[in-house]
N, C-alpha and C positions, 0 to 999 in steps of 0.2 A: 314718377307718375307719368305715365302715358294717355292718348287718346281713346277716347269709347263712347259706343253709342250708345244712348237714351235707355235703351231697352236692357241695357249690362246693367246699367246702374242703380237703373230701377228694378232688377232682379236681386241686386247684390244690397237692396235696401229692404227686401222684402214686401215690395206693394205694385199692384200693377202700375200700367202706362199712364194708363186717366189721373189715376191718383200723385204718380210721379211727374204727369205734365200739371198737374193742379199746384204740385208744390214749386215747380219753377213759374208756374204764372205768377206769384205772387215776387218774385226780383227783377222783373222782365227788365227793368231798366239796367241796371245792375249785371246782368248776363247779357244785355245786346254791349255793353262795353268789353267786356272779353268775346263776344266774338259769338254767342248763343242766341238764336232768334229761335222762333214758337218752329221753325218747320226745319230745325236744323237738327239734322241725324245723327253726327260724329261731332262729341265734346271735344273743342281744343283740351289739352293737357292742364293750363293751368284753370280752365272753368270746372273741368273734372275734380281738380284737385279741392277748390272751394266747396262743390258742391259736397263733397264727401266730409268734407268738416262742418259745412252748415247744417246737413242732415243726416249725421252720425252712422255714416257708411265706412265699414274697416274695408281699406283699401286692400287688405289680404284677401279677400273675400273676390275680389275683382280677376 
């Protein structure tokens, strides 16, 4: 797993921005511990990794 921004992985999930920023609003504590705040562009690696298993994103796809 490597790093990617917002916008990959909300493409690689199928739903826009708003909808993909709506679903990390909801861990925001949880993602400011790895390193994700609401204005942060580029996913470290292991919050991308999480996020792709909390929200059923195949990383193949990325």
């Amino acid at each position: 797993m490597k790093s990617y921004f917002k916008y990959e992985l909300a493409r690689a999930a199928g739903v826009s921005m708003r909808t993909f920023s709506r679903w990390l609003s909801q861990n925001t504590t949880f993602l400011a511990e790895l390193g994700v705040m609401p204005t942060t562009k580029l996913i470290p690696a292991k919050a991308a990794q999480w996020i792709c298993g909390q929200y059923g994103i195949d990383e193949g796809e990325l």
